[in-house]
mmCIF file of the N, C-alpha and C atoms, coordinates in Angstrom:
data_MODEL
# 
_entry.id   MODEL 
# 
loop_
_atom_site.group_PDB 
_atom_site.id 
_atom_site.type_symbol 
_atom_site.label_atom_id 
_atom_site.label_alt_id 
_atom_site.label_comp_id 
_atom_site.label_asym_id 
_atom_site.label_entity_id 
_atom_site.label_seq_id 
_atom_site.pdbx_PDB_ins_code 
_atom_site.Cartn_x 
_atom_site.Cartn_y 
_atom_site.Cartn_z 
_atom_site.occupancy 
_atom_site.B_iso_or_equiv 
_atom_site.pdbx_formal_charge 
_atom_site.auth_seq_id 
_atom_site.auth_comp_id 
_atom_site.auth_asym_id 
_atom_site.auth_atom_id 
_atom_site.pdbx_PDB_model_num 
ATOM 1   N N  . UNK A 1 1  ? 55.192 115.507 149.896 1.00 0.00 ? 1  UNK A N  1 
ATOM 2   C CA . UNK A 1 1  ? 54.808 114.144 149.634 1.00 0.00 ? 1  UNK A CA 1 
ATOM 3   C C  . UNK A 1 1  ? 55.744 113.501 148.604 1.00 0.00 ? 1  UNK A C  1 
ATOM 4   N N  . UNK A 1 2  ? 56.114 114.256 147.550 1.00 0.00 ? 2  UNK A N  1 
ATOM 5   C CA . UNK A 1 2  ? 57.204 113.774 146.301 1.00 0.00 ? 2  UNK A CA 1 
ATOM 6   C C  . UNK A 1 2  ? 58.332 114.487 146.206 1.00 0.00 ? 2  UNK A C  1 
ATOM 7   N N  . UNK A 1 3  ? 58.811 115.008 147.344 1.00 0.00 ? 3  UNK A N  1 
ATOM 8   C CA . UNK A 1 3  ? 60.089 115.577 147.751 1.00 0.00 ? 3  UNK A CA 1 
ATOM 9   C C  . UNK A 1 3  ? 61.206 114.925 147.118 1.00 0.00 ? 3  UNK A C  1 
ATOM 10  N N  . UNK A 1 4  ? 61.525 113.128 146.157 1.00 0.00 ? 4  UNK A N  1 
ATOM 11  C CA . UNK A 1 4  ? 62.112 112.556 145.415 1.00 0.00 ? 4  UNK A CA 1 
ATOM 12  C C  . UNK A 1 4  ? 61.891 113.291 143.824 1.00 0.00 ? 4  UNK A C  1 
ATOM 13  N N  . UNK A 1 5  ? 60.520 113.757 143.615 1.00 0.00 ? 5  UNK A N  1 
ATOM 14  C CA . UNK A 1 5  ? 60.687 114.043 142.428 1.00 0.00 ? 5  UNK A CA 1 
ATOM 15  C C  . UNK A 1 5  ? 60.895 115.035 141.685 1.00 0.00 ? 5  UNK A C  1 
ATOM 16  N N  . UNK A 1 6  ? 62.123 115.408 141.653 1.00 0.00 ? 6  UNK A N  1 
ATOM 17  C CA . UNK A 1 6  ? 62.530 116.593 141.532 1.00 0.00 ? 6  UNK A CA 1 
ATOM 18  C C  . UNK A 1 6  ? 62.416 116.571 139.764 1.00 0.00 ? 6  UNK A C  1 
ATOM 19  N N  . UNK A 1 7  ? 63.129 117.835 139.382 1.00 0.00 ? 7  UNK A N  1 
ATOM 20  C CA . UNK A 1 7  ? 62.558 117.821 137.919 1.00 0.00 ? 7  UNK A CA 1 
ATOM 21  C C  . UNK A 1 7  ? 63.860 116.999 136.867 1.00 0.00 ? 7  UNK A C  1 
ATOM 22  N N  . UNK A 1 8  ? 64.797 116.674 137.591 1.00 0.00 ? 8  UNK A N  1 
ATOM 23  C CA . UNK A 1 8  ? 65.443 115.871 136.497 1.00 0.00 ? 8  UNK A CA 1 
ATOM 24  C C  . UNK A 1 8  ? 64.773 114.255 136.750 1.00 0.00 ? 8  UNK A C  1 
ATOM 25  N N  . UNK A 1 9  ? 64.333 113.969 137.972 1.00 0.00 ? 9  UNK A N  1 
ATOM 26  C CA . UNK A 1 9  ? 64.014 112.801 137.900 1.00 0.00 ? 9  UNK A CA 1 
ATOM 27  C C  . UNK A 1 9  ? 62.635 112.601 136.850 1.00 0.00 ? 9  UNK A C  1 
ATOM 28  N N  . UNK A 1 10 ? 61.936 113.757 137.026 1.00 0.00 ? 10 UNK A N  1 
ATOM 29  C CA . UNK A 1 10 ? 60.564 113.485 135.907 1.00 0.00 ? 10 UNK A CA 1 
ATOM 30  C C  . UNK A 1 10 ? 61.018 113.821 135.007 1.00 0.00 ? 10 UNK A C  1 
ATOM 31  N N  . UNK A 1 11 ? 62.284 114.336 134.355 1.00 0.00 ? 11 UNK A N  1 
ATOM 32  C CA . UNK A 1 11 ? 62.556 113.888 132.675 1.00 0.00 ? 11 UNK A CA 1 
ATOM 33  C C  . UNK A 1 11 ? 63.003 113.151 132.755 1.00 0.00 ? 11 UNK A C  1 
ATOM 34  N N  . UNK A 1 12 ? 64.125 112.401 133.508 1.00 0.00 ? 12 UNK A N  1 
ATOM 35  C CA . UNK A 1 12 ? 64.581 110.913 133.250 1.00 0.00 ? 12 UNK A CA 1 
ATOM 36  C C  . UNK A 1 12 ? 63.195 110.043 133.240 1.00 0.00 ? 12 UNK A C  1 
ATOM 37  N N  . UNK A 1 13 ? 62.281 110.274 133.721 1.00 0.00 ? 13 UNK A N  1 
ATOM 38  C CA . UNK A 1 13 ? 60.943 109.253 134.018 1.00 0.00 ? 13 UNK A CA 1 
ATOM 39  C C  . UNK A 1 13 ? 60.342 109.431 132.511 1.00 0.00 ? 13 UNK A C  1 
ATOM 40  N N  . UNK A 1 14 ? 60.509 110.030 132.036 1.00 0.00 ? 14 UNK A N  1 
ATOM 41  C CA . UNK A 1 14 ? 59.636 110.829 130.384 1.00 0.00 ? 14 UNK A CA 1 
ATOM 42  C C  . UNK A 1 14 ? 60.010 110.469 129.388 1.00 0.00 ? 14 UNK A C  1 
ATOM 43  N N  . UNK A 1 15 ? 61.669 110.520 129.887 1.00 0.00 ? 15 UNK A N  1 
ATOM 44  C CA . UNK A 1 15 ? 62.515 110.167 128.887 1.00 0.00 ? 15 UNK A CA 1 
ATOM 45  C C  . UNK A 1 15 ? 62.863 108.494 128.345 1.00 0.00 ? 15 UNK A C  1 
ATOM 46  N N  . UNK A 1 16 ? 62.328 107.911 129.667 1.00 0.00 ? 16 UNK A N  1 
ATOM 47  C CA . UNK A 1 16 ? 62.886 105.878 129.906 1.00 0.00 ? 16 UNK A CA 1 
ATOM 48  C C  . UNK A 1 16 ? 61.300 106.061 129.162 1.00 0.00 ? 16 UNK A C  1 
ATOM 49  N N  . UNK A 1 17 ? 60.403 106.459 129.723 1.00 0.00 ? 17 UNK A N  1 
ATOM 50  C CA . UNK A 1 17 ? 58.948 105.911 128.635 1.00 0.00 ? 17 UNK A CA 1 
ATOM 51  C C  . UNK A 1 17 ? 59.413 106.342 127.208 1.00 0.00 ? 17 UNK A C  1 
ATOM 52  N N  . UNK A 1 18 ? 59.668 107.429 127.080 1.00 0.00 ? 18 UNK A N  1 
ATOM 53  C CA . UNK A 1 18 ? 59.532 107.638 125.442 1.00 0.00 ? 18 UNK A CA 1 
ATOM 54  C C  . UNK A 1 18 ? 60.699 106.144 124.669 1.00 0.00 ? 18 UNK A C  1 
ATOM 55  N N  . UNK A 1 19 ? 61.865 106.260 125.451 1.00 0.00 ? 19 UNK A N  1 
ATOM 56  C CA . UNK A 1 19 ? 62.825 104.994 124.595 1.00 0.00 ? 19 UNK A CA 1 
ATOM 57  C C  . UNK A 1 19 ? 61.928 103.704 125.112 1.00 0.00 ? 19 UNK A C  1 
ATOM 58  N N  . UNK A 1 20 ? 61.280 103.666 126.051 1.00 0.00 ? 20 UNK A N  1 
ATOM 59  C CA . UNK A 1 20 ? 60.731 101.841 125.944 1.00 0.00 ? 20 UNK A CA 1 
ATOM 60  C C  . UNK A 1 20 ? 59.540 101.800 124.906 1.00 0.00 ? 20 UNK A C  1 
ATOM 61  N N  . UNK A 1 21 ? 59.027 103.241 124.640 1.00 0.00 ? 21 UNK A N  1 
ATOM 62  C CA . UNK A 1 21 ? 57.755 102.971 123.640 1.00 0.00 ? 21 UNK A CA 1 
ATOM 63  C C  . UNK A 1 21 ? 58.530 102.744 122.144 1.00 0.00 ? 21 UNK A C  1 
ATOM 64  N N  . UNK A 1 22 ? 59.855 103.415 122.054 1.00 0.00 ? 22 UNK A N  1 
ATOM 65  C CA . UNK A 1 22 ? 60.061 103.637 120.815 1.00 0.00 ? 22 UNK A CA 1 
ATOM 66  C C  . UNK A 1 22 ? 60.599 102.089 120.186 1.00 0.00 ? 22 UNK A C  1 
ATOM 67  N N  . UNK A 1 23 ? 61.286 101.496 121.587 1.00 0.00 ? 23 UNK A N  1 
ATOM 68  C CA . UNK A 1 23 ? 61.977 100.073 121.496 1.00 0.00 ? 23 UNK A CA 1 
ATOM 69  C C  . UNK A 1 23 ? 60.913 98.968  120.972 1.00 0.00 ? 23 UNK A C  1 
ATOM 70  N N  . UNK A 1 24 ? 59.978 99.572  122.069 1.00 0.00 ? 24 UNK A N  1 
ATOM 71  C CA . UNK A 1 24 ? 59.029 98.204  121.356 1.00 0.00 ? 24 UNK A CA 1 
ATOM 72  C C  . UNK A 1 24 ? 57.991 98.581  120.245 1.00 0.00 ? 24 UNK A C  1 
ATOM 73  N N  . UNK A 1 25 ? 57.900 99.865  120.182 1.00 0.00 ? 25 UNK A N  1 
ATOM 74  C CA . UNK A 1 25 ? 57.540 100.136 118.559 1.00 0.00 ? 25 UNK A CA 1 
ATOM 75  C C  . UNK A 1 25 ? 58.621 99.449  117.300 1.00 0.00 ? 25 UNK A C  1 
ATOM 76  N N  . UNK A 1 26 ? 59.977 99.333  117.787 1.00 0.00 ? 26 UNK A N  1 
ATOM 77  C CA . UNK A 1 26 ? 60.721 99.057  116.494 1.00 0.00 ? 26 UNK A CA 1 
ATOM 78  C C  . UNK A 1 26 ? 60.715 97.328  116.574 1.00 0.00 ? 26 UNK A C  1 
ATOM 79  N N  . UNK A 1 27 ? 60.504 96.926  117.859 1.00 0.00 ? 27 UNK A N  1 
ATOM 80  C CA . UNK A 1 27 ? 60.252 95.274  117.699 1.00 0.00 ? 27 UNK A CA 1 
ATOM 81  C C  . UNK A 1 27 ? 58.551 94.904  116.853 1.00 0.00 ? 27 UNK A C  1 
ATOM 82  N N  . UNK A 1 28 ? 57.969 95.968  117.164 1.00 0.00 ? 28 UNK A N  1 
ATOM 83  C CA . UNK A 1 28 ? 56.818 95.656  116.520 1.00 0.00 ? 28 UNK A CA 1 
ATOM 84  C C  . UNK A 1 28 ? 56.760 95.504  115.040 1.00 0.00 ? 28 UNK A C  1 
ATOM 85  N N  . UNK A 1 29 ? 57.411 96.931  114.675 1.00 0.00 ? 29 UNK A N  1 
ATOM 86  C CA . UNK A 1 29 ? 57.698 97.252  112.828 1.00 0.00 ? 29 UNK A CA 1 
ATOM 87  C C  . UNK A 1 29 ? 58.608 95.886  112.623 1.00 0.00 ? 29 UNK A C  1 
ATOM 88  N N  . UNK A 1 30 ? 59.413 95.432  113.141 1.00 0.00 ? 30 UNK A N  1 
ATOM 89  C CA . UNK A 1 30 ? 60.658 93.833  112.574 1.00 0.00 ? 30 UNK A CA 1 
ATOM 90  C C  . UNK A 1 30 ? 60.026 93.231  112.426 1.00 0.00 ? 30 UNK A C  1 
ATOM 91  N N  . UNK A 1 31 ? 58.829 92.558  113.478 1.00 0.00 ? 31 UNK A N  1 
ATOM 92  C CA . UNK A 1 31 ? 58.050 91.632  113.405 1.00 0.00 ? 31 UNK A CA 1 
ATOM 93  C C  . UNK A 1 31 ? 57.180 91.148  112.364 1.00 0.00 ? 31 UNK A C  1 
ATOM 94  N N  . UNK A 1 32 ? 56.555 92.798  112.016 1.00 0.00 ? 32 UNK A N  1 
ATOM 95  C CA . UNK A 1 32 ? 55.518 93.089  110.422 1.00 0.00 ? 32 UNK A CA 1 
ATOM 96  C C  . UNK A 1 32 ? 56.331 92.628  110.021 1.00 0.00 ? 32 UNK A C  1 
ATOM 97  N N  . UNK A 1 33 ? 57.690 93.498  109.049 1.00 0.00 ? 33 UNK A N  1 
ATOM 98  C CA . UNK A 1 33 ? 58.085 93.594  108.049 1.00 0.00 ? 33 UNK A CA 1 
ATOM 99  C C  . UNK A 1 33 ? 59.052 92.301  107.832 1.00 0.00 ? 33 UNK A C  1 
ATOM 100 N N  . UNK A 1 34 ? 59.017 91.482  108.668 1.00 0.00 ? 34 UNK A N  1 
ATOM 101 C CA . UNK A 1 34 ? 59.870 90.778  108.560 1.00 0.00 ? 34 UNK A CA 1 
ATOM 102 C C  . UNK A 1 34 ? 59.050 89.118  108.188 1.00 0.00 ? 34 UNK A C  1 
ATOM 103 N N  . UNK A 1 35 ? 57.495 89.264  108.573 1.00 0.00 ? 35 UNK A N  1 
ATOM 104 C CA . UNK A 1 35 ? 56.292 87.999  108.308 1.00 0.00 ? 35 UNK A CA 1 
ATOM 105 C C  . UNK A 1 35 ? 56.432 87.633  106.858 1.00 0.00 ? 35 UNK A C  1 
ATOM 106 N N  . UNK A 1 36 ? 56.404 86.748  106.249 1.00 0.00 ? 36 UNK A N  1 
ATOM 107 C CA . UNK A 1 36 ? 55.972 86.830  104.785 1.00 0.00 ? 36 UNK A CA 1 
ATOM 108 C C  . UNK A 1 36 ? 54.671 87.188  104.535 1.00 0.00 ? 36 UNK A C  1 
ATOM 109 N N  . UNK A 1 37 ? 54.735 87.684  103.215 1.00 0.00 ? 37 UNK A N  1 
ATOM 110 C CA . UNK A 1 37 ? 53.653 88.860  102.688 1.00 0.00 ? 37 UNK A CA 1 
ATOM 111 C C  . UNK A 1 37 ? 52.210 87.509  102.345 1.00 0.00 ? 37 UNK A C  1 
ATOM 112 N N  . UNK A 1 38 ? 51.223 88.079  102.505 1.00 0.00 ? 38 UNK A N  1 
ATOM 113 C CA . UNK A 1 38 ? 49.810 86.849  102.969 1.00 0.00 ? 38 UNK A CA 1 
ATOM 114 C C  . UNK A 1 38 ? 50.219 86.601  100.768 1.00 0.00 ? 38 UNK A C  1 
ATOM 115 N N  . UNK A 1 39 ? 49.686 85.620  100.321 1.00 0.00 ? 39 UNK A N  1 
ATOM 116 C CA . UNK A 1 39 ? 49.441 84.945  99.301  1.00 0.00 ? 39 UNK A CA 1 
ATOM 117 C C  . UNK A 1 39 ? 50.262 84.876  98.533  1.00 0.00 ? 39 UNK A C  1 
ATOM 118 N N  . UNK A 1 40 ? 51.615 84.636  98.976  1.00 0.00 ? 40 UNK A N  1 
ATOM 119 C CA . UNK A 1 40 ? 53.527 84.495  98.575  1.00 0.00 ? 40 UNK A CA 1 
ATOM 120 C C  . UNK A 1 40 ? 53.621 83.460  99.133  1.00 0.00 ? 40 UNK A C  1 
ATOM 121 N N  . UNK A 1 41 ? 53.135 82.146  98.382  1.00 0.00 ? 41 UNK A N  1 
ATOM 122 C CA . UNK A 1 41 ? 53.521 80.781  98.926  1.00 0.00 ? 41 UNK A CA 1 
ATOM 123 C C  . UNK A 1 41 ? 53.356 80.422  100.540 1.00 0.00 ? 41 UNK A C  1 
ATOM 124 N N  . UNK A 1 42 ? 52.228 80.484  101.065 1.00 0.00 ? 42 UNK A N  1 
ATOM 125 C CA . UNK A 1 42 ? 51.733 80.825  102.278 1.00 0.00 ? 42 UNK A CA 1 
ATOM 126 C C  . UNK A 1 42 ? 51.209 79.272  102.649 1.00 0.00 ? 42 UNK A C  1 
ATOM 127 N N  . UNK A 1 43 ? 51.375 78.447  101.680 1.00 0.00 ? 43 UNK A N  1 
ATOM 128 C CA . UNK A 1 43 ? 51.355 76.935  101.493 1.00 0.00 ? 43 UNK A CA 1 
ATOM 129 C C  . UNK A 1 43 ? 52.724 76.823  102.998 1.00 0.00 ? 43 UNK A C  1 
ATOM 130 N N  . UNK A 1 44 ? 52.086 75.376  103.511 1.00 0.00 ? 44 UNK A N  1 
ATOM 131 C CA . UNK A 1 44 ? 53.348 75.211  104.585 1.00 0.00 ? 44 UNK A CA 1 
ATOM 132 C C  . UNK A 1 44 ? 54.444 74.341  103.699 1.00 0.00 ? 44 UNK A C  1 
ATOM 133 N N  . UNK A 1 45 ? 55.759 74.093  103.565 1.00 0.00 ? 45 UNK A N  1 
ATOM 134 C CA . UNK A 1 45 ? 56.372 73.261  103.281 1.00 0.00 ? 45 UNK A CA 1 
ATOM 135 C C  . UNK A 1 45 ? 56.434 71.784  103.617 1.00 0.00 ? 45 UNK A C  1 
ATOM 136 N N  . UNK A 1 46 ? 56.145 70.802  102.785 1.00 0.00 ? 46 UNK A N  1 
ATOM 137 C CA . UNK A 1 46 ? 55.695 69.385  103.192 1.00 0.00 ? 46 UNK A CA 1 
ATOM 138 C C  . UNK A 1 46 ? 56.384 68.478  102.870 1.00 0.00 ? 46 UNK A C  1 
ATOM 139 N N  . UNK A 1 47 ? 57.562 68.620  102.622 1.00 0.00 ? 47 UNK A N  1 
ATOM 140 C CA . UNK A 1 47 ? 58.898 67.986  101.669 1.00 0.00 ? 47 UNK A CA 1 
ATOM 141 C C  . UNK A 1 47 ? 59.445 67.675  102.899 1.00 0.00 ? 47 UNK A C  1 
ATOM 142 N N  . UNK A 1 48 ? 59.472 67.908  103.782 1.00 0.00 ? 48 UNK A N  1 
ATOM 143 C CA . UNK A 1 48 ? 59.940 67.373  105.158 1.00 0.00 ? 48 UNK A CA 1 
ATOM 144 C C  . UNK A 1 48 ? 59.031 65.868  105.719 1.00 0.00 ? 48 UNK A C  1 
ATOM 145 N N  . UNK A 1 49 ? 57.989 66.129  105.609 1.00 0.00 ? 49 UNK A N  1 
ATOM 146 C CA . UNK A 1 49 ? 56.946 65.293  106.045 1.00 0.00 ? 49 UNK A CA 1 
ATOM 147 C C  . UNK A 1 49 ? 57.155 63.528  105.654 1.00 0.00 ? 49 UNK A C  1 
ATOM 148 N N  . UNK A 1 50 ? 57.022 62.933  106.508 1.00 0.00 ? 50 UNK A N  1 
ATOM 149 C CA . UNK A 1 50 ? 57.155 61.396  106.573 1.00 0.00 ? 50 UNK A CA 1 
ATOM 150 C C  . UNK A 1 50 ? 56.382 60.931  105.013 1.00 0.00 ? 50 UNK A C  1 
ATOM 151 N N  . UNK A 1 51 ? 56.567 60.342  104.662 1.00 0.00 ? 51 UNK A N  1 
ATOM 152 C CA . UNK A 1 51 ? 55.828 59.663  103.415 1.00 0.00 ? 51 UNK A CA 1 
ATOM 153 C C  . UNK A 1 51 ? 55.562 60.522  101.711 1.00 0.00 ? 51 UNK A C  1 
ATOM 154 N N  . UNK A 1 52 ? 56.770 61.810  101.553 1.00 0.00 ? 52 UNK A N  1 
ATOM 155 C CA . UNK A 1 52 ? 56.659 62.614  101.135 1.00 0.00 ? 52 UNK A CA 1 
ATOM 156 C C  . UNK A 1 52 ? 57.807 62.655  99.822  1.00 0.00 ? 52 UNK A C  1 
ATOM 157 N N  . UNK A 1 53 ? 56.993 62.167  98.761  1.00 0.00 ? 53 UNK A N  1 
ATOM 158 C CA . UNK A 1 53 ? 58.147 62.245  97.742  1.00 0.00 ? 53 UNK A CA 1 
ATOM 159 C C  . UNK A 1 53 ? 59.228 63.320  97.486  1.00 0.00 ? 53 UNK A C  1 
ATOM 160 N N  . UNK A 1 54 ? 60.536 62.412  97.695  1.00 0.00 ? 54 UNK A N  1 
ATOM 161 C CA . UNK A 1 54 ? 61.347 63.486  97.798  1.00 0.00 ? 54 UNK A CA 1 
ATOM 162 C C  . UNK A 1 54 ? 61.585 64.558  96.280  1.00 0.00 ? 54 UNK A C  1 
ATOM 163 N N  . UNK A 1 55 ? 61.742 65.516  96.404  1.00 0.00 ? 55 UNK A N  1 
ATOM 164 C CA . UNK A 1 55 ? 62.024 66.500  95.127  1.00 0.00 ? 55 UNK A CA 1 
ATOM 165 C C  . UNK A 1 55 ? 63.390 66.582  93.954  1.00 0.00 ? 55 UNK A C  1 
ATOM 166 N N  . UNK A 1 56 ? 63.337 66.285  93.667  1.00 0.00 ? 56 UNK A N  1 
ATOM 167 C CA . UNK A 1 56 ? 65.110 66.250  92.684  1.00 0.00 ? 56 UNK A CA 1 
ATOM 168 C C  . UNK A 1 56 ? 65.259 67.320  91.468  1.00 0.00 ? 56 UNK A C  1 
ATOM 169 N N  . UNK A 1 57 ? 66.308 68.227  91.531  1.00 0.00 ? 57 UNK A N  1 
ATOM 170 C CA . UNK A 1 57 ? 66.334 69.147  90.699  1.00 0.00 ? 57 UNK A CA 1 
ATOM 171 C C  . UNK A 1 57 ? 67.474 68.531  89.342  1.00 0.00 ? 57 UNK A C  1 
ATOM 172 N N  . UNK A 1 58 ? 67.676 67.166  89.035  1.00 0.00 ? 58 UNK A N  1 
ATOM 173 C CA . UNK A 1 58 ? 67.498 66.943  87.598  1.00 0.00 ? 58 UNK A CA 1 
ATOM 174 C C  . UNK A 1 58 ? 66.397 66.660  87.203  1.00 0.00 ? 58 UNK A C  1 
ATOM 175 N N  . UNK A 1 59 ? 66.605 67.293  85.655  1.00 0.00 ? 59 UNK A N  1 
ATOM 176 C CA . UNK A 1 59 ? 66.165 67.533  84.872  1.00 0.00 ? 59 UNK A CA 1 
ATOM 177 C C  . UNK A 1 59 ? 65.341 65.927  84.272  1.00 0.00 ? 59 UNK A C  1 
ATOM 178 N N  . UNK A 1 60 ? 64.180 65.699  83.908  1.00 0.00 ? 60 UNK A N  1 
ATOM 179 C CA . UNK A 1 60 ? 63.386 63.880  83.746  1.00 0.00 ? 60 UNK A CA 1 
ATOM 180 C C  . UNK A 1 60 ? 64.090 63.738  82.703  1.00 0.00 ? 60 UNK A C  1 
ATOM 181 N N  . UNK A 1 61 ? 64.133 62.284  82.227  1.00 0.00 ? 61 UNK A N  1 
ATOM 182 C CA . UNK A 1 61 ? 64.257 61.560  81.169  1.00 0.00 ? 61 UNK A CA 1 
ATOM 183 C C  . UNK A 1 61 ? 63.923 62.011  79.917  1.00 0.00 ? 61 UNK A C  1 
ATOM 184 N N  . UNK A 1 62 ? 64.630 62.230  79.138  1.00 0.00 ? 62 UNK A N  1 
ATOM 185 C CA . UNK A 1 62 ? 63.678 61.909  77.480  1.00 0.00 ? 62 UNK A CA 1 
ATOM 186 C C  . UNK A 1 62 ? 64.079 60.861  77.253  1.00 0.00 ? 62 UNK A C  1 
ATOM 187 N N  . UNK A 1 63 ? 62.539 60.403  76.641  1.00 0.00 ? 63 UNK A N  1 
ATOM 188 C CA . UNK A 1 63 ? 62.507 59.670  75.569  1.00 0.00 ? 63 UNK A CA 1 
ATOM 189 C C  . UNK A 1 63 ? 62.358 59.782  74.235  1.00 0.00 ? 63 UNK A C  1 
ATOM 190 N N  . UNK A 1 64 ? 63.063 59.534  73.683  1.00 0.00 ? 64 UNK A N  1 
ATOM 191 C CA . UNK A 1 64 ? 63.373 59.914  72.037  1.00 0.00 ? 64 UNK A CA 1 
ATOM 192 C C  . UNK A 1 64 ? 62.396 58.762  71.270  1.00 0.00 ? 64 UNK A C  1 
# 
């Protein structure tokens, strides 16, 4: 009935599962490690947003 499946073909068959589990195990771990960490500025950025005072990194006025 499986006269194709000889025994190198069922380790090549053993062998393509073990690398597609391991592939998308390592897309899985990038995905984690790569999210920002939960309560590390988890605020969305709004400085883009229409009507949104823009930010300026000088330093304000003194007044003396």
């Amino acid at each position: 009935m499986f006269e194709f499946l000889t025994r190198g073909v069922w380790e090549f068959l053993i062998a393509a599962n073990i690398a597609v589990g391991l592939v998308w195990a390592g897309i899985r771990l990038y995905k984690d490690l790569a999210r920002p960490l939960p309560g590390k500025d988890s605020r969305p950025d709004r400085s883009q947003e229409v009507g949104a005072s823009p930010r300026s990194s000088a330093p304000p006025d003194r007044k003396a």
